[in-house]
C-alpha positions as CSV (number, residue, x, y, z in Angstrom):
1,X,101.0,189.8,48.0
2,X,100.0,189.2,51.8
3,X,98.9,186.6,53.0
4,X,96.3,186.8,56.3
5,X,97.5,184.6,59.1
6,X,95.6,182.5,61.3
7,X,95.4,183.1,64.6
8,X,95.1,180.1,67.3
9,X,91.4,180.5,69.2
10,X,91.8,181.4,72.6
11,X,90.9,178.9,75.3
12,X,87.6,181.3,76.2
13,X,86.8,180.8,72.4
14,X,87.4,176.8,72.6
15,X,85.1,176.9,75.3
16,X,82.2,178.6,74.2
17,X,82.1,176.6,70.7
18,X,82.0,173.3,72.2
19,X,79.3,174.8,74.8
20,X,77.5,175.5,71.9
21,X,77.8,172.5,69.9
22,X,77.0,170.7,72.9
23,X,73.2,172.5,73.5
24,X,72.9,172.3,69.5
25,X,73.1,168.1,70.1
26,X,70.9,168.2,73.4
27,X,68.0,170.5,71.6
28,X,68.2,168.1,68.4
29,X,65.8,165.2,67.8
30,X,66.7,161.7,68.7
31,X,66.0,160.1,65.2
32,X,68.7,163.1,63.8
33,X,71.7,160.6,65.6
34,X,69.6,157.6,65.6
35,X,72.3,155.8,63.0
36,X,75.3,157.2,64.6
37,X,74.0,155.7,67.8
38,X,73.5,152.5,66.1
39,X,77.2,152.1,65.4
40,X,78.6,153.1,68.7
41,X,76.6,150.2,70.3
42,X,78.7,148.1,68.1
43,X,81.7,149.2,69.3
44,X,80.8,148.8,73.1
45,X,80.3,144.9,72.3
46,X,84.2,143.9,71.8
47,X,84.5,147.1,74.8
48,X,82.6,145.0,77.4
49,X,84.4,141.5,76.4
50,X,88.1,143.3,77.2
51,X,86.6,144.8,80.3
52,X,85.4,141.3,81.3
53,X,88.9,139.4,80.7
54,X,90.9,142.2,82.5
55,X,88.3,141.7,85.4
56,X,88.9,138.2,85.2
57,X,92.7,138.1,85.1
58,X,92.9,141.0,87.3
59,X,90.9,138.5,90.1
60,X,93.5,135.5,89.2
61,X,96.1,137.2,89.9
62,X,94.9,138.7,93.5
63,X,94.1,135.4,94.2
64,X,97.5,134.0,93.4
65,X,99.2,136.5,95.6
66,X,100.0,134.9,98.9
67,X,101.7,135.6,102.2
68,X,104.5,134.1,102.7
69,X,105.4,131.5,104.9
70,X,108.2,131.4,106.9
71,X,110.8,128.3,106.7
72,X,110.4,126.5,109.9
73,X,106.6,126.5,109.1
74,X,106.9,125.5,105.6
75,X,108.9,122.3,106.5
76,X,106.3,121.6,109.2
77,X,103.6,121.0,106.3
78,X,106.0,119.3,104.3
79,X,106.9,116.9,107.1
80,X,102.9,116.8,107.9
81,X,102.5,115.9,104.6
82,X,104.7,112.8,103.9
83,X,103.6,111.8,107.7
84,X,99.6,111.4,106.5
85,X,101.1,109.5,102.9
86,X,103.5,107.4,105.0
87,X,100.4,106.5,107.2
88,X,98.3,105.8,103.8
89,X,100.4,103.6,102.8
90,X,100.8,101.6,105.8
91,X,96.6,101.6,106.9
92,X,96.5,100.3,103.1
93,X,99.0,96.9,104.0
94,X,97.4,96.7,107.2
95,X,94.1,96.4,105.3
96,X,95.7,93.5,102.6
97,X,97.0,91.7,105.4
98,X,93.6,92.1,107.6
99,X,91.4,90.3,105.0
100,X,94.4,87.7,104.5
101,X,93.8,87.2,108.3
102,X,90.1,87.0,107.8
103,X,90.3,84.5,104.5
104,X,93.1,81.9,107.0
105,X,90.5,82.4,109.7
106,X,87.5,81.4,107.7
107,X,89.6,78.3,106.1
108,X,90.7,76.9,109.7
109,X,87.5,77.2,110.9
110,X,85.9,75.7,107.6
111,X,87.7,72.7,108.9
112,X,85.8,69.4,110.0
113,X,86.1,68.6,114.1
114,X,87.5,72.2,114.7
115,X,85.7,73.2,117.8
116,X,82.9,75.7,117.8
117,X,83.3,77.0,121.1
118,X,87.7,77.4,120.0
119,X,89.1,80.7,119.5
120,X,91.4,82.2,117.0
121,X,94.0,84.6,118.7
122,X,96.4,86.4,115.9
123,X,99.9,87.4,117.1
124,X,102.7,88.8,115.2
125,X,105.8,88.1,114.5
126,X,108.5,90.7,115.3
127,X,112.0,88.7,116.3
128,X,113.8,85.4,116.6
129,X,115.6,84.5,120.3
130,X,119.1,85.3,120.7
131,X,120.2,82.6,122.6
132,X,122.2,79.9,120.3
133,X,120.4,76.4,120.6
134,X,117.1,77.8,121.0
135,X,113.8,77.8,118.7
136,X,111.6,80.6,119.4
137,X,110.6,84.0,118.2
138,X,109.2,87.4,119.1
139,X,105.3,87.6,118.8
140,X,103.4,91.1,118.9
141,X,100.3,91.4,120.5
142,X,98.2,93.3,122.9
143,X,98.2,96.6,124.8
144,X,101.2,96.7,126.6
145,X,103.7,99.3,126.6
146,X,106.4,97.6,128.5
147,X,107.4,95.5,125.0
148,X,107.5,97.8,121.7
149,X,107.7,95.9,117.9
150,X,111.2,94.9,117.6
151,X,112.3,94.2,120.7
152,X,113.9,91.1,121.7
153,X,113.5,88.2,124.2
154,X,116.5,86.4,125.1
155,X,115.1,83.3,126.3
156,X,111.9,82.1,124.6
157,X,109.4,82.7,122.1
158,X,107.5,85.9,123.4
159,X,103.4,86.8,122.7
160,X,102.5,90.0,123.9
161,X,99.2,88.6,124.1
162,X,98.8,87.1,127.9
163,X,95.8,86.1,130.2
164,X,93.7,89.3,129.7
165,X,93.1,88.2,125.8
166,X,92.1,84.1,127.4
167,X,95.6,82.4,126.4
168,X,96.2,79.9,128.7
169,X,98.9,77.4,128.8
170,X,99.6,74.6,126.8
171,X,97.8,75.7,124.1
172,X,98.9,75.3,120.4
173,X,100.5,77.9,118.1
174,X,99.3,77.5,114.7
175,X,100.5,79.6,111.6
176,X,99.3,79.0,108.1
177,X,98.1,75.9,109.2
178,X,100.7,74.3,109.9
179,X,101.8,73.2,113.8
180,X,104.7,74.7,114.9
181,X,104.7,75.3,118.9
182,X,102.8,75.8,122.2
183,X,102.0,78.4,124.9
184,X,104.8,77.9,128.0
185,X,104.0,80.5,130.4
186,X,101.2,83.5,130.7
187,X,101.1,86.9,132.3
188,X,98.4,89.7,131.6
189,X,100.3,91.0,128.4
190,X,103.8,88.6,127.2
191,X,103.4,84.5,126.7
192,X,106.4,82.7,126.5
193,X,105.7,80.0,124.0
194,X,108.4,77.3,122.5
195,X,108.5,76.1,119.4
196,X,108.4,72.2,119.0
197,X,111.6,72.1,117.4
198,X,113.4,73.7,120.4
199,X,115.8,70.8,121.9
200,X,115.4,72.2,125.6
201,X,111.8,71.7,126.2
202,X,112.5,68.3,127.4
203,X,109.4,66.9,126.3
204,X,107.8,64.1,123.5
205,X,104.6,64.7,121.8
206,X,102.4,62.0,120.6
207,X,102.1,62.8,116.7
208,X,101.3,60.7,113.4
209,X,103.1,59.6,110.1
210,X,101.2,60.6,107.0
211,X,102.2,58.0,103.9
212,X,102.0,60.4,100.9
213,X,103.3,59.7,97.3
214,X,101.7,56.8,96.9
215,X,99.8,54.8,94.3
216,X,96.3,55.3,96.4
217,X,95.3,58.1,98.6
218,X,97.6,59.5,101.6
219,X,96.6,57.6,104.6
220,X,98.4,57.3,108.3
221,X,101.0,54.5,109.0
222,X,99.0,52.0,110.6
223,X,99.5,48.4,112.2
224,X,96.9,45.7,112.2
225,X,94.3,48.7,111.1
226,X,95.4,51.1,114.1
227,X,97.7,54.8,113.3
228,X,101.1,54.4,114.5
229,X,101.4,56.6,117.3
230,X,105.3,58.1,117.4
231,X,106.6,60.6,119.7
232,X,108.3,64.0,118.3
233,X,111.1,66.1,120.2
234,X,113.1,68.9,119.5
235,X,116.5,68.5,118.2
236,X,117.2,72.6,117.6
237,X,117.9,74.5,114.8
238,X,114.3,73.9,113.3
239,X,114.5,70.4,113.1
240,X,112.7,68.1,115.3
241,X,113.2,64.0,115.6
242,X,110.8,60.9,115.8
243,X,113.4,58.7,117.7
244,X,113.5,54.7,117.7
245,X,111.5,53.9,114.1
246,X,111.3,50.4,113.9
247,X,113.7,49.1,110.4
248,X,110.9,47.3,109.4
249,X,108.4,50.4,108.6
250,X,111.3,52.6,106.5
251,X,112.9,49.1,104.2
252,X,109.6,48.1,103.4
253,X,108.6,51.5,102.4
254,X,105.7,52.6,104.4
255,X,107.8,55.4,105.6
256,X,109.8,57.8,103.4
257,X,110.9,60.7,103.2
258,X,108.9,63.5,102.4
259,X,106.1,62.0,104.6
260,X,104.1,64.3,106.5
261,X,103.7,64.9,110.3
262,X,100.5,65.1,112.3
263,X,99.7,66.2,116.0
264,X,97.4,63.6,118.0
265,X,93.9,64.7,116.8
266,X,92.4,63.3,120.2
267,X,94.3,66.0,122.2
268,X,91.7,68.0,124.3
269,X,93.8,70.7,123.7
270,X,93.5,70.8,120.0
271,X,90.7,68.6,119.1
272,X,92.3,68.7,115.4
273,X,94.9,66.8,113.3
274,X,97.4,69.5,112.5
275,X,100.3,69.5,109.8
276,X,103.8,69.9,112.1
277,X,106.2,69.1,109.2
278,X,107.8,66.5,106.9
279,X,110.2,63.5,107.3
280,X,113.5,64.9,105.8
281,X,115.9,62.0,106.6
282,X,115.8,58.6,108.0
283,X,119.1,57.7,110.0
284,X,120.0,54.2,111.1
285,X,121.1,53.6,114.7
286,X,124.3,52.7,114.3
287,X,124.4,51.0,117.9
288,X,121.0,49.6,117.6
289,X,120.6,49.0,113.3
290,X,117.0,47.8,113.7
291,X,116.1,51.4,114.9
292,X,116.0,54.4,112.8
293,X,115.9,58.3,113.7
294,X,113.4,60.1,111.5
295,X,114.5,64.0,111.3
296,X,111.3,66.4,110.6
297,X,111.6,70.0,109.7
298,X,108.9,72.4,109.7
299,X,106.4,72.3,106.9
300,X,106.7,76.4,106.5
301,X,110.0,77.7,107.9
302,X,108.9,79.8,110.9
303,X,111.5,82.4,110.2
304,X,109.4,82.9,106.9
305,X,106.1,83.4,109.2
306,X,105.1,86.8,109.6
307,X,102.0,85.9,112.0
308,X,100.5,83.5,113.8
309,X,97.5,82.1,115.6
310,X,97.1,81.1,119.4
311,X,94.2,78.8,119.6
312,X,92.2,78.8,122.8
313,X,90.2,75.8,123.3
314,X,88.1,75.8,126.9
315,X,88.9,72.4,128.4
């Protein structure tokens, strides 16, 4: 038995036949395919959702390809970058401690007899004096470059705030509302200012004695109807002393201590009764026992006083 073998088609052959099948499709009708059709546009629908994602993907990833950039520049934006959070941070505080500035402000000038023509200067407080024995600290304030933040003045209290922001001499220094020095000497940018517990100003201020703790409202130590007016001078070290109390006033009890200190509310300087401190100890004179030494400290520790106000008062 033979059997007739195949032959593969030539490549001519292949040719020819799919020449011809492909005129036999063109000269056909179009409602012959029109099912076959159908179902190819079926398939192009999940075709054209693929070709869409591997668009998109392909786009994503050109974007994410990025040169590089070299060390030295890449530490400069880092360091750029914590420089403009560091300065965030900081224009934040500095806002916080603005508005506190501007609620003290409105409060001390909410006050009855402050003057309206008066001025509020702010300084800040950077240092304390490094001389031993003295009362003073380092104020910030104004344009000058000649004294940074930080620095220290080894003499007195220093405001860089001088004439060219209208301090002028002898004025008060008033923080938290509380008393605590006055305005020495003035140049265009630093004031040297000493507090009133410094015991080398060499001078007596005319100040009040508030009676508080009592059965009825705090009222000044008076005689026959008048306020008591004591002097006030700097014994160092914070602490300040109304010298020569007469017995009388501390054993009958209309000083103690923990009553409060005014300044002289008639001063032109500072037309207003200000808080300086409280009475922290009554000594008896031991030469002269009908005499006693009142020792006042600071109502607000001026080490704890981050600013302060200079107020300007014209005469």
């Amino acid at each position: 038995m033979y059997y007739r073998r195949l032959r593969k088609p030539s490549k001519p052959t292949i040719f020819a036949l799919l020449m011809a099948a492909s005129a036999v499709l063109i000269l056909l009708p179009r409602e012959f395919l029109g099912s076959a059709r159908q179902m190819t546009q079926l398939v192009a629908l999940p075709q054209y959702g693929v070709s869409r994602l591997a668009q998109g993907v392909s786009r994503s990833a050109a974007e994410l390809r990025l040169e590089t950039v070299p060390a030295r520049e890449h530490d400069e934006l880092t360091r750029s970058k914590q420089a403009l959070e560091n300065e965030t941070i900081a224009l934040r505080q500095q806002i916080l401690q603005l508005r506190t500035t501007v609620d003290e402000l409105q409060q001390l000038r909410g006050r009855s007899r402050f003057p309206a023509n008066g001025r509020l200067i702010p300084a800040r407080v950077v240092g304390w004096d490094a001389v031993p024995g003295r009362d003073s600290m380092v104020l910030l304030k104004g344009r000058s470059p000649a004294v940074r933040q930080g620095d220290w003045v080894t003499s007195r209290l220093a405001v860089q705030a001088g004439g060219n922001d209208g301090i002028r001499e002898d004025l008060w220094v008033l923080a938290r509302e509380t008393l605590i020095g006055w305005v020495e000497f003035t140049s265009p940018y630093v004031s040297r200012v000493v507090l009133l517990s410094d015991r080398y100003a060499n001078r007596a201020w005319r100040v009040y004695v508030v009676a508080v703790g009592r059965d009825k409202e705090d009222e000044f130590v008076c005689e026959r109807g008048e306020p008591i007016v004591f002097a006030l001078e700097g014994l160092g070290d914070g602490k300040m002393r109304i010298p020569d109390v007469d017995a009388r006033l501390v054993t009958s009890g209309r000083i103690r201590e923990g009553d409060v200190v005014t300044s002289d509310g008639q001063d032109p300087r500072l037309p207003l009764a200000m808080v300086i401190g409280e009475i922290v100890k009554l000594q008896q004179v031991k030469k002269q026992p009908l005499l006693y030494h009142a020792i006042v400290k600071h109502r607000c520790d001026p080490k704890d006083i981050a600013e302060v106000f200079v107020v300007d008062v014209p005469h």
